[in-house]
N, CA, C and O atoms as a DFTB+ gen file, in Angstrom:
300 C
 N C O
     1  1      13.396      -3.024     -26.958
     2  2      13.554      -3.917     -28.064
     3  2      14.421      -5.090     -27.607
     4  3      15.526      -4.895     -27.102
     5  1      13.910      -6.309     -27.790
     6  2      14.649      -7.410     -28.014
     7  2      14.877      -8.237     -29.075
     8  3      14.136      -8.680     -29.952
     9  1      16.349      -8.395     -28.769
    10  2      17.043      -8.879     -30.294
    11  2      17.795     -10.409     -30.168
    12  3      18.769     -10.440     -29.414
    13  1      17.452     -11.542     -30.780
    14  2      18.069     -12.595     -30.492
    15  2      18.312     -13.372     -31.900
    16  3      17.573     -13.390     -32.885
    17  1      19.175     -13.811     -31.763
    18  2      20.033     -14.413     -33.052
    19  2      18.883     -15.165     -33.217
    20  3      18.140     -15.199     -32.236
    21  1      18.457     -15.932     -34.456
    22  2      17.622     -17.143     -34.584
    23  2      18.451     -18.003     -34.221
    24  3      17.560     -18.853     -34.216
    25  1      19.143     -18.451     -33.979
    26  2      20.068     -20.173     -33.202
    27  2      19.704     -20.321     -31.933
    28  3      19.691     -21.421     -31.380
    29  1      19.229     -18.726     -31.108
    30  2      19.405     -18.712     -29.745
    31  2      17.224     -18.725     -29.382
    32  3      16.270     -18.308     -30.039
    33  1      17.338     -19.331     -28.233
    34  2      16.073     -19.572     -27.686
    35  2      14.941     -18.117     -27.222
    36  3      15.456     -17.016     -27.023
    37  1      13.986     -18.239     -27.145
    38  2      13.647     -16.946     -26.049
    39  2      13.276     -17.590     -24.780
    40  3      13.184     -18.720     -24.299
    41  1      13.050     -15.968     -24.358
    42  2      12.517     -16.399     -22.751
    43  2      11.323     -15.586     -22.717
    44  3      11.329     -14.419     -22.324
    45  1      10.359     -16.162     -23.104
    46  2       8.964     -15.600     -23.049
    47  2       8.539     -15.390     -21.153
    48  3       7.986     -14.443     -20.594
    49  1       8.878     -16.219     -20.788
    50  2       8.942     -15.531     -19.060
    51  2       9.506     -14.090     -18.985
    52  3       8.707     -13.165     -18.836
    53  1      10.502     -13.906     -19.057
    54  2      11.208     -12.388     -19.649
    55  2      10.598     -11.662     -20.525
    56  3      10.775     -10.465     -20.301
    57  1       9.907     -11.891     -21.493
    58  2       9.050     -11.175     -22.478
    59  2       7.763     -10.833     -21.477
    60  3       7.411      -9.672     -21.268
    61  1       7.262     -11.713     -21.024
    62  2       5.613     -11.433     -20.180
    63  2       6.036     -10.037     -19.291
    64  3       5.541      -8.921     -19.448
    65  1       7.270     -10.487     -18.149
    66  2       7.858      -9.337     -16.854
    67  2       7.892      -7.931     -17.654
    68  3       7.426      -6.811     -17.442
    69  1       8.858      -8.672     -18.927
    70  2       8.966      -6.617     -19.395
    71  2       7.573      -6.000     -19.791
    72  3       7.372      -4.798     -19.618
    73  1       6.528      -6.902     -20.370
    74  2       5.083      -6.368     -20.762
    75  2       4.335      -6.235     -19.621
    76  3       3.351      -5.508     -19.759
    77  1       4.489      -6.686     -18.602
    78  2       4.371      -6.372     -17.456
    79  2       4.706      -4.613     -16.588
    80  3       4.129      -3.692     -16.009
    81  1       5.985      -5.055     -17.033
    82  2       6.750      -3.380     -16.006
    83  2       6.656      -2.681     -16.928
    84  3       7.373      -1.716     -16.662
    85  1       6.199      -2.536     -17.916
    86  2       5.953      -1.313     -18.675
    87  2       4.868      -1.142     -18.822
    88  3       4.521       0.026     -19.000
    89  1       3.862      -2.174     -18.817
    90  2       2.200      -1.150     -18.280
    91  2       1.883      -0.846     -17.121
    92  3       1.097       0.066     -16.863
    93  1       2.517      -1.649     -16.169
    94  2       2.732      -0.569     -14.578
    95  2       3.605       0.801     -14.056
    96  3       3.546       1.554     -13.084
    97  1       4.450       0.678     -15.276
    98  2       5.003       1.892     -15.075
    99  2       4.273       3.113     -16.571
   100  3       4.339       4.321     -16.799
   101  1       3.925       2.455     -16.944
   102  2       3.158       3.764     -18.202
   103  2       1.770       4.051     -16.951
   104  3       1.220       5.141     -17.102
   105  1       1.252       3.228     -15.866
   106  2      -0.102       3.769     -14.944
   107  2       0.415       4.305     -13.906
   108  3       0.141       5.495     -13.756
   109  1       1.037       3.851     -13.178
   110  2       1.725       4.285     -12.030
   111  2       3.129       5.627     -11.746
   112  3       3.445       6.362     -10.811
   113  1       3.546       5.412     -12.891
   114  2       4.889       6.752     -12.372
   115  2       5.719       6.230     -11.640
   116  3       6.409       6.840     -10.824
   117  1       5.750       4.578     -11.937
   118  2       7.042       4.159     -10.861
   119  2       8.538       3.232     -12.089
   120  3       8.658       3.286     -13.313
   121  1       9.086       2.766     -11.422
   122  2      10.098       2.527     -12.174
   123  2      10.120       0.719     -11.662
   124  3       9.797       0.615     -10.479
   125  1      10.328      -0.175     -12.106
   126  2      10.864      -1.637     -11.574
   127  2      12.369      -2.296     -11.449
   128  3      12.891      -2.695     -12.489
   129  1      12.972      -2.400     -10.391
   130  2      14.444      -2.783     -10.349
   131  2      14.579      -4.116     -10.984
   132  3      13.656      -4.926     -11.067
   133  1      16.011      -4.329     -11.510
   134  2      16.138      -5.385     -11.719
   135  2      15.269      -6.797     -11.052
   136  3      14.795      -6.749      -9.918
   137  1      15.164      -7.871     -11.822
   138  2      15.044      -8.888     -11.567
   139  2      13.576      -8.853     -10.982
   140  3      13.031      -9.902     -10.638
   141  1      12.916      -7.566     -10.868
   142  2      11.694      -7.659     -10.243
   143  2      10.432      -8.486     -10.781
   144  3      10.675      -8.623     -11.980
   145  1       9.414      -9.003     -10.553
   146  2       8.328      -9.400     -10.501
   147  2       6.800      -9.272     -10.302
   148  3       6.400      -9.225      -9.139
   149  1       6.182      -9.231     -10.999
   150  2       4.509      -8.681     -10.434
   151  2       4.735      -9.189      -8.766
   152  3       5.086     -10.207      -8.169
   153  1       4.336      -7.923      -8.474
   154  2       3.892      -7.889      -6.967
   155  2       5.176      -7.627      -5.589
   156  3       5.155      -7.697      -4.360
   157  1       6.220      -7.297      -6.657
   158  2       7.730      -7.111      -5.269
   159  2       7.523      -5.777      -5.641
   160  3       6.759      -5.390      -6.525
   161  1       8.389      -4.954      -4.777
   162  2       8.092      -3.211      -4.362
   163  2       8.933      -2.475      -5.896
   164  3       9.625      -3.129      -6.677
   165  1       8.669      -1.198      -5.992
   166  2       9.222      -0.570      -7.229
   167  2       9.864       0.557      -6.487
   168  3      10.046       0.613      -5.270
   169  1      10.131       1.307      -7.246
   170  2      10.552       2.573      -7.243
   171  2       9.992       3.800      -7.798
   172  3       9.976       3.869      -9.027
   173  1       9.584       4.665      -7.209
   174  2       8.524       5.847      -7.498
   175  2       9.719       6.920      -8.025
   176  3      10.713       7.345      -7.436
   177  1       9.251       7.151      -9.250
   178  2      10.280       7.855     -10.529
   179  2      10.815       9.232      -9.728
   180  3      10.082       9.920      -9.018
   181  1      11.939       9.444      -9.929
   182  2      12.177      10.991      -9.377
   183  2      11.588      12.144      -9.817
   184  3      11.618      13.182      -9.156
   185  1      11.085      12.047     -10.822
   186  2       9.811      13.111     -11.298
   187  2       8.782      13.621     -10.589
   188  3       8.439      14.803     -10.621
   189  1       8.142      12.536      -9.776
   190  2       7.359      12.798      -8.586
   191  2       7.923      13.197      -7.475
   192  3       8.794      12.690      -6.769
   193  1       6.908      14.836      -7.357
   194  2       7.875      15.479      -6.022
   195  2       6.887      13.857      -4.611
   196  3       6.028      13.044      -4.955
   197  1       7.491      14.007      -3.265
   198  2       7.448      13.606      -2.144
   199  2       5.801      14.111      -2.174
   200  3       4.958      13.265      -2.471
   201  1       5.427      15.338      -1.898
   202  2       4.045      15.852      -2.143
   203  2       3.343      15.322      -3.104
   204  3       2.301      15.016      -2.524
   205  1       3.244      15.046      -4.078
   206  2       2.413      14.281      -5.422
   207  2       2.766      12.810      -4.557
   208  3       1.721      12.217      -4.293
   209  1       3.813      12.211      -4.140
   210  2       3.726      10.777      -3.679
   211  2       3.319      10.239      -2.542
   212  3       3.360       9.040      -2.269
   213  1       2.764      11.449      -1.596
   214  2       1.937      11.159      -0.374
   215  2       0.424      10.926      -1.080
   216  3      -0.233      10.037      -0.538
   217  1      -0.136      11.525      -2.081
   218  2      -1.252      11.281      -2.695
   219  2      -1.218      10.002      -3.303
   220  3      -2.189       9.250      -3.219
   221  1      -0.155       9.682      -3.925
   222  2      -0.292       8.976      -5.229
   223  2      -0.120       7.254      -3.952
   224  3      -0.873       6.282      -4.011
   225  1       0.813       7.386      -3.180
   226  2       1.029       5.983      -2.530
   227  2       0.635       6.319      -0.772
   228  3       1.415       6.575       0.146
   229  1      -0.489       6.228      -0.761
   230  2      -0.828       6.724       0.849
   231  2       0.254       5.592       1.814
   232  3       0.973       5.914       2.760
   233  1       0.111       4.486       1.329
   234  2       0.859       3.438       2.249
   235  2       2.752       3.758       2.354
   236  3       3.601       2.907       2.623
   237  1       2.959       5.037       2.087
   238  2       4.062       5.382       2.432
   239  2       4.940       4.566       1.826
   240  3       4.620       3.475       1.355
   241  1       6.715       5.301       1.788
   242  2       7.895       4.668       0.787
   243  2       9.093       4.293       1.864
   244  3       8.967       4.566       3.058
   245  1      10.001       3.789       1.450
   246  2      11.210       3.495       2.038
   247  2      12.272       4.427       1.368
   248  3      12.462       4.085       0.201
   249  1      12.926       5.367       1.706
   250  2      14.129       6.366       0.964
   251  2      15.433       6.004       1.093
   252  3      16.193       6.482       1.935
   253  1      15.695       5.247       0.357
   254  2      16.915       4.437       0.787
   255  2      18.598       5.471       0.287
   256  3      19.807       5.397       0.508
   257  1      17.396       6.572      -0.662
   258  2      18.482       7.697      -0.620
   259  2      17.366       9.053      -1.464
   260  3      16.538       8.886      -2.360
   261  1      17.674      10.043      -0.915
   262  2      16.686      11.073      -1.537
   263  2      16.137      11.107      -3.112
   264  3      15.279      11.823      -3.627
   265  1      16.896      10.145      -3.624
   266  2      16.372      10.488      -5.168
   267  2      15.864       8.547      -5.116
   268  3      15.446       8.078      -6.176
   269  1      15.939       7.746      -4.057
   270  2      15.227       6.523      -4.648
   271  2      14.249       6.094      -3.475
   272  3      14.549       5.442      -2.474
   273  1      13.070       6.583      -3.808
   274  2      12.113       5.816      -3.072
   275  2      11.442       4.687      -3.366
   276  3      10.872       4.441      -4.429
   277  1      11.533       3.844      -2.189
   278  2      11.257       2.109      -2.887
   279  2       9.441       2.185      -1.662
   280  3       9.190       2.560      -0.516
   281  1       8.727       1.648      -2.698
   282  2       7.054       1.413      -2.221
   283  2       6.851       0.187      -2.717
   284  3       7.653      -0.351      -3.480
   285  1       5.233      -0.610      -2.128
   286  2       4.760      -1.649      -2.354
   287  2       4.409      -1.296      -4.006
   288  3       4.348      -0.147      -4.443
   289  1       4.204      -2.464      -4.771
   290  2       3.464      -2.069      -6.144
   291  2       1.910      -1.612      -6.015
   292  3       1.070      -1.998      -5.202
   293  1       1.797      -0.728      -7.008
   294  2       0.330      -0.395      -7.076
   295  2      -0.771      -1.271      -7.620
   296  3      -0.639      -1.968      -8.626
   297  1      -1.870      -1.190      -6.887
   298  2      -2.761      -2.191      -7.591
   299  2      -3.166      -1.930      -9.047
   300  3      -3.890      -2.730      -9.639
């Protein structure tokens, strides 16, 4: 939910990204870091064991710590 005073402007750029990372992450099972963008790498949810994510992302992840694996976005 976003909430903005009426005095204050939106940022429909910011509105598109979040309608964005939330239908790639309601298809995919991944998560989007800050500031991210269609098409920069995500994060594959800790829900998915390593086994389900050799299927799910053949092009392999970066583990920058056992519970955050960072991959390309899914098509």
């Amino acid at each position: 939910m976003l909430t903005y005073p009426m005095t204050t402007g939106r940022n429909f750029d910011e509105i598109l990204r979040v309608l964005d990372s939330m239908q790639l992450t309601a298809k995919h099972k991944v998560a989007t870091p800050v500031n991210w963008k269609p098409g920069d790498d995500v994060i594959i949810v800790p829900s998915v064991s390593d086994e389900d994510a050799k299927a799910m992302f053949p092009a392999g992840w970066k583990a920058a710590k056992p519970y955050l694996r960072v991959t390309r976005q899914p098509g």
